[in-house]
N, CA, C, O and CB atoms as a CASP TS submission, in Angstrom:
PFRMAT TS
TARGET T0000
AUTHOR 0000-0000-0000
METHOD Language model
MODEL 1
PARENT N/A
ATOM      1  N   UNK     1       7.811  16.911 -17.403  1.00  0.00           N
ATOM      2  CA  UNK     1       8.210  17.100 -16.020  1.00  0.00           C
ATOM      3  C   UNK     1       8.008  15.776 -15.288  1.00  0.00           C
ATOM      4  O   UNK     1       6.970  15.121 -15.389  1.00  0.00           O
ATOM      5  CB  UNK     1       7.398  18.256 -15.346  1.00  0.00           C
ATOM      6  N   UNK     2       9.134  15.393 -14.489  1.00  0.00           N
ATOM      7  CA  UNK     2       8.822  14.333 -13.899  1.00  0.00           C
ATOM      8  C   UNK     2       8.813  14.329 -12.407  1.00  0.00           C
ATOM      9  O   UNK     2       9.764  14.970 -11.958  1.00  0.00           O
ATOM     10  CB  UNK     2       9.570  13.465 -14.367  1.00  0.00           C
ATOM     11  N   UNK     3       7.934  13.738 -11.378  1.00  0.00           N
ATOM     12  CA  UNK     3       8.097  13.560 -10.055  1.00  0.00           C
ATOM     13  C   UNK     3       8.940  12.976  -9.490  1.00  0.00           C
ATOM     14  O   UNK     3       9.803  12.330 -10.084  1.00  0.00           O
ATOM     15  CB  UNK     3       7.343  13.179  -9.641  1.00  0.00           C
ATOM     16  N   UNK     4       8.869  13.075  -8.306  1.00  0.00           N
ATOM     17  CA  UNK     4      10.279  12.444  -7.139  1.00  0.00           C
ATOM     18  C   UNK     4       9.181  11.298  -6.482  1.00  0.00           C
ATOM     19  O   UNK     4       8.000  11.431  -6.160  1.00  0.00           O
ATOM     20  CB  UNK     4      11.136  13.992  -5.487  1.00  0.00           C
ATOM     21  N   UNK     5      10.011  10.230  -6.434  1.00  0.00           N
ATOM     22  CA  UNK     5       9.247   8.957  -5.602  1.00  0.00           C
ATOM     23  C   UNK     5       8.292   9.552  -4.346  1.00  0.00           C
ATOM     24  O   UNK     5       8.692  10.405  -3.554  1.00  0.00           O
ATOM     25  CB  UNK     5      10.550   7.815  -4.834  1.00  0.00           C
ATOM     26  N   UNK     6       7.206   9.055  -4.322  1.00  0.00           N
ATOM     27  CA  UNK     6       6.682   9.524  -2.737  1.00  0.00           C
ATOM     28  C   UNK     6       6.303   7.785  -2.410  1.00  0.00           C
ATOM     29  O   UNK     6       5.656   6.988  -3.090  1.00  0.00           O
ATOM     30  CB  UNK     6       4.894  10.982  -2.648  1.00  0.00           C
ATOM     31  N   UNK     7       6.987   7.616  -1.109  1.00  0.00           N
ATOM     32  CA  UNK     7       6.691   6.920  -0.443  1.00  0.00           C
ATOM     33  C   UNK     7       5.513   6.780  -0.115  1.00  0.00           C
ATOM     34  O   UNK     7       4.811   7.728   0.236  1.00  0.00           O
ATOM     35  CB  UNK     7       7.239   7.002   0.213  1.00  0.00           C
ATOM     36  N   UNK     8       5.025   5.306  -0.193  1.00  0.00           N
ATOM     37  CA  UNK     8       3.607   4.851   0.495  1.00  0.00           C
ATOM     38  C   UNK     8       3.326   5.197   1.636  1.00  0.00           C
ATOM     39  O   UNK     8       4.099   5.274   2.591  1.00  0.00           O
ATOM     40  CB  UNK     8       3.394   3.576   0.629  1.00  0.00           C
ATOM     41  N   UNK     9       1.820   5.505   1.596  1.00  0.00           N
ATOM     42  CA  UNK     9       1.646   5.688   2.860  1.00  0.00           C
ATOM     43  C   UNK     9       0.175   5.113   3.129  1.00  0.00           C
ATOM     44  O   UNK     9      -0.607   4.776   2.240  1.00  0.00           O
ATOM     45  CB  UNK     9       1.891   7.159   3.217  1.00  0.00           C
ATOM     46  N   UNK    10      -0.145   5.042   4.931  1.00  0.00           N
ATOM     47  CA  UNK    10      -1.419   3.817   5.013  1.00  0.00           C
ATOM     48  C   UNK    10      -2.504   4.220   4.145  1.00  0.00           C
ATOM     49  O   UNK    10      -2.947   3.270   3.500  1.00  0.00           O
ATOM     50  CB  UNK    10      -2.157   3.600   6.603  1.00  0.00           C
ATOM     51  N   UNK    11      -3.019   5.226   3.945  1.00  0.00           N
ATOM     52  CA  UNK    11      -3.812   5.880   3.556  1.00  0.00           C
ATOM     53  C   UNK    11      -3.985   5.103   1.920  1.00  0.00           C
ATOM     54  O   UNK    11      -4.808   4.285   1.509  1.00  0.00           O
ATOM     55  CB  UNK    11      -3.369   7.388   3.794  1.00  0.00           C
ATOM     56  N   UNK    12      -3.045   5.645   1.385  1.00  0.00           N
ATOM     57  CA  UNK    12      -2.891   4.731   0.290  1.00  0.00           C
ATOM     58  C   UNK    12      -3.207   3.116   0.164  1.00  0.00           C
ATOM     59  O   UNK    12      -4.184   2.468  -0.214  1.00  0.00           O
ATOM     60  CB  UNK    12      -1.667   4.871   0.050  1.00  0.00           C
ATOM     61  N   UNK    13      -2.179   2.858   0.559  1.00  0.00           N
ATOM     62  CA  UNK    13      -1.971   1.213   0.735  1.00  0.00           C
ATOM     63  C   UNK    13      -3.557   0.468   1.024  1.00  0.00           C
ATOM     64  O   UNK    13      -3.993  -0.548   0.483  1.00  0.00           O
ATOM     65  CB  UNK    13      -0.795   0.879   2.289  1.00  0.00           C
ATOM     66  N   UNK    14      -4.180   1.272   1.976  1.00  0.00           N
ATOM     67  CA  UNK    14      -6.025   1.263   2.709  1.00  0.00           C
ATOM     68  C   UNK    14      -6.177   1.315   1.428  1.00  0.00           C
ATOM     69  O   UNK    14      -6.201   0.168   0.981  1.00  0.00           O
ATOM     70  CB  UNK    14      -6.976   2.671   3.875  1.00  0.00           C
ATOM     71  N   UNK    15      -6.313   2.248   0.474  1.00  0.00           N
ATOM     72  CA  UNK    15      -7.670   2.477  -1.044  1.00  0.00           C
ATOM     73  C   UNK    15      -6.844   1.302  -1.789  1.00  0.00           C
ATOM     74  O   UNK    15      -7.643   0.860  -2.615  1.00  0.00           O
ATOM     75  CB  UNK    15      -7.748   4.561  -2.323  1.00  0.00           C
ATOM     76  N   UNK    16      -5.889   0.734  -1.875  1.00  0.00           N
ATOM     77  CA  UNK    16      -5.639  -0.061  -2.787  1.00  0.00           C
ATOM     78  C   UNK    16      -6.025  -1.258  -2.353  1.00  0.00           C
ATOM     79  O   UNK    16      -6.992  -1.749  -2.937  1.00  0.00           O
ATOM     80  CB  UNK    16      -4.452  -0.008  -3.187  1.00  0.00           C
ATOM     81  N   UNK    17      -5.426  -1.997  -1.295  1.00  0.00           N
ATOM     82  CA  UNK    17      -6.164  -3.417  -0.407  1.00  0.00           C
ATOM     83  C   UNK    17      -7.623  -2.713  -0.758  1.00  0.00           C
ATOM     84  O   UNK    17      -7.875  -2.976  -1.934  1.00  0.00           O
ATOM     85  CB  UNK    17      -5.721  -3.697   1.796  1.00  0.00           C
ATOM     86  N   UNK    18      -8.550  -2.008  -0.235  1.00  0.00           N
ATOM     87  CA  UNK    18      -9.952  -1.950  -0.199  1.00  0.00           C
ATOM     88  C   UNK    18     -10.648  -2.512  -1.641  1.00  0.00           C
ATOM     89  O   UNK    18     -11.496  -3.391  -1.794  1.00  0.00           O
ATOM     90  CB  UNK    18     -10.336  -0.420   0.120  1.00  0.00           C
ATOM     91  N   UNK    19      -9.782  -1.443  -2.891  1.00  0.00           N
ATOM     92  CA  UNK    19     -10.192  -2.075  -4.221  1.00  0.00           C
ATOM     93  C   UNK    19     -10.168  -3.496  -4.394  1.00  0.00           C
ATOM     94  O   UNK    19     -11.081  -4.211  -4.808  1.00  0.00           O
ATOM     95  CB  UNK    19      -9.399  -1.606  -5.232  1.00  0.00           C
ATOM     96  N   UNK    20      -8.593  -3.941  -3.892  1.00  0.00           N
ATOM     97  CA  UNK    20      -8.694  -5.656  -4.490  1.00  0.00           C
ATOM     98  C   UNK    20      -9.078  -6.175  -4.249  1.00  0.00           C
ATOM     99  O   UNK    20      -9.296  -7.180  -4.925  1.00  0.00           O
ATOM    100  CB  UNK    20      -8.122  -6.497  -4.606  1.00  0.00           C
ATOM    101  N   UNK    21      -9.663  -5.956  -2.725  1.00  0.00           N
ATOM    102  CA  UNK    21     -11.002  -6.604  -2.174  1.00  0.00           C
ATOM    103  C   UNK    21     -12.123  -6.918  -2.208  1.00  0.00           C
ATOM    104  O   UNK    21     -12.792  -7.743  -1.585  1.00  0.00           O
ATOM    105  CB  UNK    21     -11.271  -6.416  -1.665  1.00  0.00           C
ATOM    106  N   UNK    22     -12.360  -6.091  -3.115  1.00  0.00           N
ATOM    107  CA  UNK    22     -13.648  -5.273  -3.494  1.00  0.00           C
ATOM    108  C   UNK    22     -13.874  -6.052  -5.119  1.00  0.00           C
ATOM    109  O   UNK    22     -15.000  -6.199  -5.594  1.00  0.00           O
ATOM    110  CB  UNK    22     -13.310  -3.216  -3.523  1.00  0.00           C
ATOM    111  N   UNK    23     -12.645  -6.486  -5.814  1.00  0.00           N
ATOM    112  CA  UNK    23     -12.420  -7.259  -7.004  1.00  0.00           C
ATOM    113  C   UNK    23     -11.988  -8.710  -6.788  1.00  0.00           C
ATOM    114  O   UNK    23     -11.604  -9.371  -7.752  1.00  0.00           O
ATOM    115  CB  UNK    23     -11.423  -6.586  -7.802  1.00  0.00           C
ATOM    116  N   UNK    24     -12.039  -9.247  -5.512  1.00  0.00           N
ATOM    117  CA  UNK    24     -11.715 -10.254  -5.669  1.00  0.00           C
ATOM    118  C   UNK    24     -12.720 -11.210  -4.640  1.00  0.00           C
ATOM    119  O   UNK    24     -12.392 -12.370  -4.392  1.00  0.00           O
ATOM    120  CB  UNK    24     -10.297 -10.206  -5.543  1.00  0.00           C
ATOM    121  N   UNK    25     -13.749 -10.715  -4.174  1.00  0.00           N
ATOM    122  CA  UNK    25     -14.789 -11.235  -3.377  1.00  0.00           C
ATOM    123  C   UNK    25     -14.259 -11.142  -2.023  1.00  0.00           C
ATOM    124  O   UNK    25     -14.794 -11.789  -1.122  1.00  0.00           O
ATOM    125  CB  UNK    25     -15.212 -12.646  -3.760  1.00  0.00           C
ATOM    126  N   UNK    26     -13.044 -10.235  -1.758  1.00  0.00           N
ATOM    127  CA  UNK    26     -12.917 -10.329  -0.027  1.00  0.00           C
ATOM    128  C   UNK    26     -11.637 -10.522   0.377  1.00  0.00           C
ATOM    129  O   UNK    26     -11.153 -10.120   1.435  1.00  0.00           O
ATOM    130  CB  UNK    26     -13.709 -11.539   0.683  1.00  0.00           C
ATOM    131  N   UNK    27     -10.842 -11.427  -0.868  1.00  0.00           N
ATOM    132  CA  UNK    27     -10.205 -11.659  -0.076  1.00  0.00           C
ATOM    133  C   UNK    27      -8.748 -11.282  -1.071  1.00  0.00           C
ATOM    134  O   UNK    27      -8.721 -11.450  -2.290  1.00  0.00           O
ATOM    135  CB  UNK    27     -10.592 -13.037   0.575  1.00  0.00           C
ATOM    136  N   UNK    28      -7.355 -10.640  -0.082  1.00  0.00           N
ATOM    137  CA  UNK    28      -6.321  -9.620  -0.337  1.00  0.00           C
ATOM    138  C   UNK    28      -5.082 -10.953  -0.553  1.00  0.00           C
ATOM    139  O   UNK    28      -4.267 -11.056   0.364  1.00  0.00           O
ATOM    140  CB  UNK    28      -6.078  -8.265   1.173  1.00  0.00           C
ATOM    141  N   UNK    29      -4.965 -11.903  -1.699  1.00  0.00           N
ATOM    142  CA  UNK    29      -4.331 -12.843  -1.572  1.00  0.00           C
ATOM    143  C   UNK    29      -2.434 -12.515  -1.371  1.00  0.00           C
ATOM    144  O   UNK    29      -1.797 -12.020  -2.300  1.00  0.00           O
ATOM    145  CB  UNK    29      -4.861 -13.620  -2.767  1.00  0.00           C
ATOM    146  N   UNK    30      -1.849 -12.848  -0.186  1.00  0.00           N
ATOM    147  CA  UNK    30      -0.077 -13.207   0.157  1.00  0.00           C
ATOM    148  C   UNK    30       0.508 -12.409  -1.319  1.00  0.00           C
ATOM    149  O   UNK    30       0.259 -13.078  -2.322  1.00  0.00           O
ATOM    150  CB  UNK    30       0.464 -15.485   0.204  1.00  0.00           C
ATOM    151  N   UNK    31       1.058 -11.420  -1.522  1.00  0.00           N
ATOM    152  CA  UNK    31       2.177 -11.586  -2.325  1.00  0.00           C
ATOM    153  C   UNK    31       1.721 -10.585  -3.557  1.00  0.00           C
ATOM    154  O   UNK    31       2.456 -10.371  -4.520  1.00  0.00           O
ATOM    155  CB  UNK    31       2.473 -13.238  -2.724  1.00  0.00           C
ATOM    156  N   UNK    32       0.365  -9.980  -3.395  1.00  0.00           N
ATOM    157  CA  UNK    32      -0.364  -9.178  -3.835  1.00  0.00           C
ATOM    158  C   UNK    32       0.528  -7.713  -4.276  1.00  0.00           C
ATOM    159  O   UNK    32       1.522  -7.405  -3.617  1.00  0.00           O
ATOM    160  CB  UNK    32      -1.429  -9.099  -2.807  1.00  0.00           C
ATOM    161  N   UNK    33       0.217  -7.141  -5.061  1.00  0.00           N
ATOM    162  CA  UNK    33       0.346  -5.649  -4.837  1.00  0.00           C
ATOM    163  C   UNK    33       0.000  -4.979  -3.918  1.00  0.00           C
ATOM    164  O   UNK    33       0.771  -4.170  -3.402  1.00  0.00           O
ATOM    165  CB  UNK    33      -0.106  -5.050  -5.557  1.00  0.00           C
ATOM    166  N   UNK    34      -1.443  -5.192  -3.433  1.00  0.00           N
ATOM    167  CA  UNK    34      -2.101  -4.914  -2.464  1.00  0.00           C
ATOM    168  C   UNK    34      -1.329  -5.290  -0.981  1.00  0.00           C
ATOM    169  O   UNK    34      -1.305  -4.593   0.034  1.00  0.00           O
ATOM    170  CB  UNK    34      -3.343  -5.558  -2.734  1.00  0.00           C
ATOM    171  N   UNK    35      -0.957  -6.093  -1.117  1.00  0.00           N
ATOM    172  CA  UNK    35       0.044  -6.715   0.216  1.00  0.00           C
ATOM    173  C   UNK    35       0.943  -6.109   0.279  1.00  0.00           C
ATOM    174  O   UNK    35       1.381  -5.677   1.345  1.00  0.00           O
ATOM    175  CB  UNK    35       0.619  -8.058   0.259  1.00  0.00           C
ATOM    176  N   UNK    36       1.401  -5.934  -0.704  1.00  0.00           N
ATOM    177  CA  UNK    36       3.026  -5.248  -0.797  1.00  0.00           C
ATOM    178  C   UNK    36       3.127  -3.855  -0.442  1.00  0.00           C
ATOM    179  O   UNK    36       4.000  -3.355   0.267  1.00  0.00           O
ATOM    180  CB  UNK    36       3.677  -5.269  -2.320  1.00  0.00           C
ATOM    181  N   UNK    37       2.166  -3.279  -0.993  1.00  0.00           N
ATOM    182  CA  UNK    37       1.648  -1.806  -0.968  1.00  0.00           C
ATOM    183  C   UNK    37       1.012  -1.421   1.203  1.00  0.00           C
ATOM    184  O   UNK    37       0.807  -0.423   1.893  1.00  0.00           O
ATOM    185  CB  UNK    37      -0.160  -1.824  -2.558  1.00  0.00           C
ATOM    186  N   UNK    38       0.973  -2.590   1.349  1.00  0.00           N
ATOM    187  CA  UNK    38       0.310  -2.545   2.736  1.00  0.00           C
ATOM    188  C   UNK    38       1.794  -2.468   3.808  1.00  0.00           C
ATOM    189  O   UNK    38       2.130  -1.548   4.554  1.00  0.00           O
ATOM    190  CB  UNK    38      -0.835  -4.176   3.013  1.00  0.00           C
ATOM    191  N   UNK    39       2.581  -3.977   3.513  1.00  0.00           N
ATOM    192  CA  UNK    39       3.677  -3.828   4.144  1.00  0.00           C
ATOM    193  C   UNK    39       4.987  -2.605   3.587  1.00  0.00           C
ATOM    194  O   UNK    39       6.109  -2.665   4.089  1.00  0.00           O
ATOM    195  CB  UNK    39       4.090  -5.242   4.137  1.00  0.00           C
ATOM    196  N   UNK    40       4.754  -1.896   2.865  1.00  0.00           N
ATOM    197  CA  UNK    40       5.725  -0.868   2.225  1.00  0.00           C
ATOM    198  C   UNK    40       5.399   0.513   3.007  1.00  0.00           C
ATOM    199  O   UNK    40       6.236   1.409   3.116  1.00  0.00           O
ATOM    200  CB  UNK    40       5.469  -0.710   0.462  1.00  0.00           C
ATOM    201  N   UNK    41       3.844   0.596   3.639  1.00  0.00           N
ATOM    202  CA  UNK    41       3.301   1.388   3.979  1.00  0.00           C
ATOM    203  C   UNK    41       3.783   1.187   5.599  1.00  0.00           C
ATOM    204  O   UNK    41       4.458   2.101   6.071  1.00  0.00           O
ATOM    205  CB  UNK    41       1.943   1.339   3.455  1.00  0.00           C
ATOM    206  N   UNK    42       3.615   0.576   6.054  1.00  0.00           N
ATOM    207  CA  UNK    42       3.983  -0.144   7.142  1.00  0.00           C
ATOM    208  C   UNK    42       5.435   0.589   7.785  1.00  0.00           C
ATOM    209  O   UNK    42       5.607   1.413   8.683  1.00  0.00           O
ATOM    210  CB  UNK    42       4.142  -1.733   6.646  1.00  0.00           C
ATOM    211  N   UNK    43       6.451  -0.200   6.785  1.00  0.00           N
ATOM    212  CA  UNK    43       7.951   0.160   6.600  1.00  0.00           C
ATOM    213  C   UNK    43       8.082   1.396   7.097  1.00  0.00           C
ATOM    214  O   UNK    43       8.585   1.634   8.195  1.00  0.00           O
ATOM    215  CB  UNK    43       8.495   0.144   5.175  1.00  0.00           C
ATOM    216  N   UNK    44       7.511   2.478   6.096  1.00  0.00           N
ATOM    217  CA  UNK    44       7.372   3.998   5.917  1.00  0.00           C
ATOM    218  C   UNK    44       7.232   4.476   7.072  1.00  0.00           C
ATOM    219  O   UNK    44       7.942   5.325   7.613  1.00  0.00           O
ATOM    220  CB  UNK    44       6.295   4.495   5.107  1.00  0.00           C
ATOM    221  N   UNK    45       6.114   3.830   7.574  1.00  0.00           N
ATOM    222  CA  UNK    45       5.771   4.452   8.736  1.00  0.00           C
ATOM    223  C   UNK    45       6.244   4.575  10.100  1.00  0.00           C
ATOM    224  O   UNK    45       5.954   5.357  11.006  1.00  0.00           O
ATOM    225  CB  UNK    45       4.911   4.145   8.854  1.00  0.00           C
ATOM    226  N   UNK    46       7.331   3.258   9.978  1.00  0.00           N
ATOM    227  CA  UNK    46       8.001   3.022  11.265  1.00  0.00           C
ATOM    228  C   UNK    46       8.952   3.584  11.090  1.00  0.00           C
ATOM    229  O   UNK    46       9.353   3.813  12.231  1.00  0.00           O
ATOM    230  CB  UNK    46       8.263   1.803  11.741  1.00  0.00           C
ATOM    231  N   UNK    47      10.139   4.289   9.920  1.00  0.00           N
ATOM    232  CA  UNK    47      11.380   5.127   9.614  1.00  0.00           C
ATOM    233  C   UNK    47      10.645   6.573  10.487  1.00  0.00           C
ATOM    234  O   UNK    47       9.459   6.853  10.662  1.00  0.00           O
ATOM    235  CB  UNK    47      11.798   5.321   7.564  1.00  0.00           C
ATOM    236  N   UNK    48      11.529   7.081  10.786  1.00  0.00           N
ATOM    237  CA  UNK    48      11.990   8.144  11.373  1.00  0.00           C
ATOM    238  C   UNK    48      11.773   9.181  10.788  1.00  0.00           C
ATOM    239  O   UNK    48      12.588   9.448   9.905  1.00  0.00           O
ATOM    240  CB  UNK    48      13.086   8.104  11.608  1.00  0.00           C
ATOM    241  N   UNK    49      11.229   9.653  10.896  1.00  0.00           N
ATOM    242  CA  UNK    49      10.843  11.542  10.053  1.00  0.00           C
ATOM    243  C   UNK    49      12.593  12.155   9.579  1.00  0.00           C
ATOM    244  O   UNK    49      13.563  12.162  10.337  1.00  0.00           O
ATOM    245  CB  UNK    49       9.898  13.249  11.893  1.00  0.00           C
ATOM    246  N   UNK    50      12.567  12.608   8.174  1.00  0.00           N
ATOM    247  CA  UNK    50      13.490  13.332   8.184  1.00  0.00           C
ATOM    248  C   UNK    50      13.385  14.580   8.550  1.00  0.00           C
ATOM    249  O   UNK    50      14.376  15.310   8.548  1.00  0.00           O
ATOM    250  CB  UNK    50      13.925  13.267   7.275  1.00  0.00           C
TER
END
C-alpha cells in the first residue's frame, strides 16, 4: 500500500532543522535539507486551504 504526498508542514520542518542542529553544533547550513524542508513548509503554509 502506498501513501499520497503530504505536504510539509512547520511542525515538521521545526523537528528536522532542530535535529541538524542538534548534529551539527548549532548551526542549519544554506541549502540544507533542513532549509529546504523549512522553506517548503513556509510555501505550504502561505497556499490557500483547499
Amino acid at each position: 500500500m502506498t501513501k499520497g504526498k503530504t505536504p510539509m508542514n512547520k511542525a515538521a520542518a521545526s523537528r528536522i532543522q532542530s535535529a541538524t542542529a542538534k548534529n551539527t553544533g548549532g548551526k542549519v547550513s544554506k541549502g540544507s535539507f533542513a532549509a529546504k524542508a523549512q522553506s517548503a513548509a513556509a510555501k505550504n503554509a502561505a497556499k490557500p486551504a483547499k
